[in-house]
PALUMGU-950544 format. One record per residue (C-alpha): y, z, x negated. Coordinates in steps of 0.05 Angstrom, whole numbers. Layout:
// residues N
       py       pz       px
        Y        Z        X
...
***
This chain:
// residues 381
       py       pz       px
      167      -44     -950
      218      -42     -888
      241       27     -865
      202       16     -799
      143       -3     -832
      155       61     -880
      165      103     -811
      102       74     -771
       53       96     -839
       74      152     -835
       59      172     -762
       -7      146     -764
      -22      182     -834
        2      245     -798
      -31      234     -728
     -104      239     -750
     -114      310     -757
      -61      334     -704
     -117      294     -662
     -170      335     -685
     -128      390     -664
     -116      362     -603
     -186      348     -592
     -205      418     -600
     -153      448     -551
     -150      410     -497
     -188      459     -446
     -128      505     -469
      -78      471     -444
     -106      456     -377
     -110      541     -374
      -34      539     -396
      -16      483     -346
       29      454     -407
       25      432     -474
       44      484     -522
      106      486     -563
       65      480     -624
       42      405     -599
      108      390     -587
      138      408     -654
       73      364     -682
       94      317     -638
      169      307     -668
      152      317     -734
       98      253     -728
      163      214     -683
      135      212     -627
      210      233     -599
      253      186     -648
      210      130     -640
      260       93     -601
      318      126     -628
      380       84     -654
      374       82     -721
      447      100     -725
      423      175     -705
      367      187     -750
      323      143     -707
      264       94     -722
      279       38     -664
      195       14     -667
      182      -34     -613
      150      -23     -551
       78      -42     -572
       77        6     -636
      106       68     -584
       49       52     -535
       -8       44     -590
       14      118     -611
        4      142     -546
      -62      109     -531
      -88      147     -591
      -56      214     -564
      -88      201     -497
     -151      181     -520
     -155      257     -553
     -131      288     -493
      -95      255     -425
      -42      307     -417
      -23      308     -489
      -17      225     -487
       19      234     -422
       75      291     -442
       75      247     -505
       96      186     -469
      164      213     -449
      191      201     -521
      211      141     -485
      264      187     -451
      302      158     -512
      310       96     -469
      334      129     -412
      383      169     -454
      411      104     -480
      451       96     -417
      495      157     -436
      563      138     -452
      573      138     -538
      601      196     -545
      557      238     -501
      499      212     -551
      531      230     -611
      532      308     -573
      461      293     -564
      431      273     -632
      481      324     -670
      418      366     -691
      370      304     -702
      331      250     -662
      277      294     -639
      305      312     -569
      256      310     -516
      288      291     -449
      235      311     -386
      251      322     -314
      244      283     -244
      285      234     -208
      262      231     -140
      269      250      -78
      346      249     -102
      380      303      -84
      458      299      -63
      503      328     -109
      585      343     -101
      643      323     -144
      687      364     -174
      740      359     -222
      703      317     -283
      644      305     -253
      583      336     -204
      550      406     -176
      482      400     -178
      431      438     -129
      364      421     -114
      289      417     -127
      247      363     -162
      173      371     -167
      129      337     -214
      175      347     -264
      130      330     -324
      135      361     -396
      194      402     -366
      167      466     -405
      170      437     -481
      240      401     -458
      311      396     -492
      345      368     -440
      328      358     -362
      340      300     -322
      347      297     -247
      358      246     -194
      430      259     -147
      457      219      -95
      537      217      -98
      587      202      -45
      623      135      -60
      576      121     -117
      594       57     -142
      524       46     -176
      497       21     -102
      418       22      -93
      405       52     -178
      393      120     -179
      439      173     -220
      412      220     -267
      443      280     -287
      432      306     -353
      437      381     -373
      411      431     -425
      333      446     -397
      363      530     -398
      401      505     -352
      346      497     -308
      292      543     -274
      214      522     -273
      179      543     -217
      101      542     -234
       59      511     -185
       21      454     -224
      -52      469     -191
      -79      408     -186
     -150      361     -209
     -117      323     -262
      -71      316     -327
      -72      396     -318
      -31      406     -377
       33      363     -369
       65      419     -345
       90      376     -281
      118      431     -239
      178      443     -191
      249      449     -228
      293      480     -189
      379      472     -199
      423      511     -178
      496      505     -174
      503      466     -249
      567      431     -258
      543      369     -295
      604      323     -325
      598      257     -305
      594      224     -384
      529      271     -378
      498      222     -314
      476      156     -327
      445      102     -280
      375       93     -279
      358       20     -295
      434        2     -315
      456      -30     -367
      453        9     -435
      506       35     -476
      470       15     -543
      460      -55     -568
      391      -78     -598
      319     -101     -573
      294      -37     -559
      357      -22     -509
      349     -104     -482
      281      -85     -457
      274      -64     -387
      279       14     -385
      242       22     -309
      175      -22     -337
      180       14     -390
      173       81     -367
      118       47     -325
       82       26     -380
       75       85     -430
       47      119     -369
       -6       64     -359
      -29       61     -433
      -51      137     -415
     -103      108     -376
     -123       59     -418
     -129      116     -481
     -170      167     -434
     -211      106     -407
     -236       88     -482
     -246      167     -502
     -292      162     -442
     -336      101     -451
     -344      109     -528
     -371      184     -510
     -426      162     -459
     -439      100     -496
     -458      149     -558
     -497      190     -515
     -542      128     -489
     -576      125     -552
     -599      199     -542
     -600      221     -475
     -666      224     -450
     -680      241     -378
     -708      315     -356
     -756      279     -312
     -792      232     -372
     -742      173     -355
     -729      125     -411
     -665      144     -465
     -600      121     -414
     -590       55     -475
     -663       32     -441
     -651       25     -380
     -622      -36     -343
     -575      -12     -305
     -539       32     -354
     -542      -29     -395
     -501      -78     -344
     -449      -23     -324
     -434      -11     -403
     -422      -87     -403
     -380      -92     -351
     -342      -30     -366
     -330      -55     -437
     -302     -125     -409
     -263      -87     -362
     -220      -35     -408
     -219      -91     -462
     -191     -149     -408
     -143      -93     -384
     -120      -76     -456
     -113     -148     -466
      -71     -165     -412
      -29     -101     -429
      -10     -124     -502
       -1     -196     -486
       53     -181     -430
       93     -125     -470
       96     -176     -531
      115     -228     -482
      172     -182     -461
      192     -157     -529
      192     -226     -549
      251     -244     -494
      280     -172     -518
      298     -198     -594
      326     -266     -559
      378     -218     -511
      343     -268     -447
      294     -210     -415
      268     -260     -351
      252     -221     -280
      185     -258     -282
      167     -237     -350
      185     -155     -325
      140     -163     -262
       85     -185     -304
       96     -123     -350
       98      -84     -277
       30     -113     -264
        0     -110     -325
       15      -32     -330
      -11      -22     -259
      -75      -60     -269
      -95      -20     -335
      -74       50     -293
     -132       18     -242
     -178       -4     -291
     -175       53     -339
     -198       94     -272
     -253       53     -250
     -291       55     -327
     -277      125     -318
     -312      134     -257
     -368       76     -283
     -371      121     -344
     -378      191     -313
     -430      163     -258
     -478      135     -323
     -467      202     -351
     -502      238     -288
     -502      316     -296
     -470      308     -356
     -399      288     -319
     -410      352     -277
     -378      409     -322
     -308      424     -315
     -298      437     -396
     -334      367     -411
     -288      304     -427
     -330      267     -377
     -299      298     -318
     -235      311     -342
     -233      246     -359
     -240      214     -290
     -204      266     -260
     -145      250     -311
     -152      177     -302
     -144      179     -230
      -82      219     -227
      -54      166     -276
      -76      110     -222
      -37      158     -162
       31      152     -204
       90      126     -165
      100       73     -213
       24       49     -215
       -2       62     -148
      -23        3      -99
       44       -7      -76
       63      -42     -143
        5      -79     -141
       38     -107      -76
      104     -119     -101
       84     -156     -156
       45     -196     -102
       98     -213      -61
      136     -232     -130
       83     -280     -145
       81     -311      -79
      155     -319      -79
      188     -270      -34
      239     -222      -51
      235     -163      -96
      246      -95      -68
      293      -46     -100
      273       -7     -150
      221      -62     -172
      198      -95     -228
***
């Protein structure tokens, strides 16, 4: 049996009863506003963080499809565990780091969880070696479970034109300001980092959407859809957790006014339909376009078209996922009312997937304007 095959086993032997877990604390970490260290450390002993690790540092290298099944699962337990889960593809990003910087890196081990925030980029100085760093991100997910913090910095001179810097520092380096109060993915932990006055060397930054340092598939596939995509499977994982709970509950649910059982009436009947076809077309199109891409990845020719499909496809299941949220809570009736139910975290969860920079409407009209021809707009696919 191949070592990835060996690897991939054994995260999904390992993953069922963390779920459980998962499962049964998830009002807890909306309370906490983060994930709990504990979750973490389950999360890099199953490799969720080495997953797309050179294998060169103790890493597994798993392609892009086996990554995003893992998180579907997560999410489908609990939205802010899938999503703080997702940024094990921080691996990607870190794969832009000069050599030797990643060797300083993965001296401990591939679990190294990268969080942080790139925008609104914030301008940074040089000095001798590299850059002084001030400034506040919000939305800086996972930040309190973090290794290492990334931030976005604008640089005099910066040859790297319209791509984005990152600067990459130790996460004591950086103070957390708590103010995630919000409706959805409570527990990501997504609050304001604030920097002040951190001299970050310059083999510490790396360019958002450059080229990588590391050779191999997983490196050859577009870091910026990817990031887009492990956020969009979320959806998709929350979406299903949803549907399969009120489609069990049709079967039983009988009305308090002497209505028929919800699985007897019509209605309920055509919205379960279309809210099945819905997550499963979604899904679908999901898979096909990330093995599509993966495909041109092990070939070294990754097309623009076939990375604004990607784009698209990870935006449409960020909008789908919502809307069998909200078909699945409305069936639901009272039910979707209490604040510790799945119901209504769920499609509160699901829509702050859908609001993400990377999947909101604007994509959906970029890749428009790609289909129809016109240019693409930095930053985009």
């Amino acid at each position: 049996m191949p070592a990835e095959t060996h690897a991939t086993a054994a995260t999904w032997a390992n993953l069922s009863p963390l779920l459980v877990e998962i499962r049964e604390r998830r009002n807890e970490f909306g309370r906490a506003q983060k994930i709990p260290k504990d979750i973490i450390d389950s999360f890099k002993r199953i490799g969720v963080y080495r997953a797309l690790v050179a294998k060169r540092f103790g890493g597994e290298e798993r392609t892009p499809a086996d990554f995003c099944r893992l998180i579907e699962q997560i999410s489908k337990a609990d939205g802010s565990a899938g999503w703080v889960a997702s940024f094990g593809d921080g691996a990607r990003y870190l794969a832009a780091l000069p050599d030797d910087t990643l060797r300083k890196v993965y001296a401990n081990g591939p679990d190294v969880v990268l969080a942080g925030a790139i925008f609104p980029l914030q301008p940074a100085k040089r000095c001798t070696g590299g850059f002084v760093v001030n400034g506040v991100w919000p939305f800086a997910s996972g930040s309190p479970g973090a290794d290492l913090i990334g931030v976005g910095v604008t640089v005099d001179d910066d040859p790297t034109g319209d791509l984005p810097r990152v600067a990459v520092m130790p996460a004591d380096k950086v103070t957390i300001r708590p103010n995630w109060d919000v409706i959805g993915l409570q527990g990501t932990g997504s609050h304001d980092i604030v920097v002040s006055n951190v001299t970050v060397p310059e083999e510490w930054t790396l360019i958002r959407g450059g080229p990588p340092t590391l050779d191999g598939p997983i490196y050859r596939y577009p870091s910026v859809a990817f990031a887009a995509q492990v956020h969009a499977i979320v959806g998709i994982g929350i979406a299903r957790s949803a549907l399969d709970e009120v489609t069990a509950m049709a079967g039983s649910r009988a009305s308090i006014t002497g209505a028929p059982v919800m699985a007897e009436r019509g209605y309920v009947q055509l919205e379960i339909a279309r809210a099945e076809a819905m997550l499963r077309s979604a899904r679908a199109f999901f898979y096909e376009a990330t093995e599509e891409l993966w495909k041109q990845a092990l070939t070294g020719e990754v097309t623009l078209s076939a990375t604004m499909l990607m784009r698209l496809a990870a935006t449409n299941a960020a909008w789908k996922g919502a809307e069998v949220c909200r078909l699945a809570s409305g069936l639901a009736g009272t039910e979707a009312l209490y604040t510790a139910g799945n119901l209504a975290r769920a499609m509160c969860d699901s829509f702050v997937v859908a609001q993400h920079a990377a999947l909101n409407e604007g994509t959906l009209q970029s890749a428009g304007r790609a289909l129809l021809g016109n240019l693409i707009q930095p930053g985009y696919p």
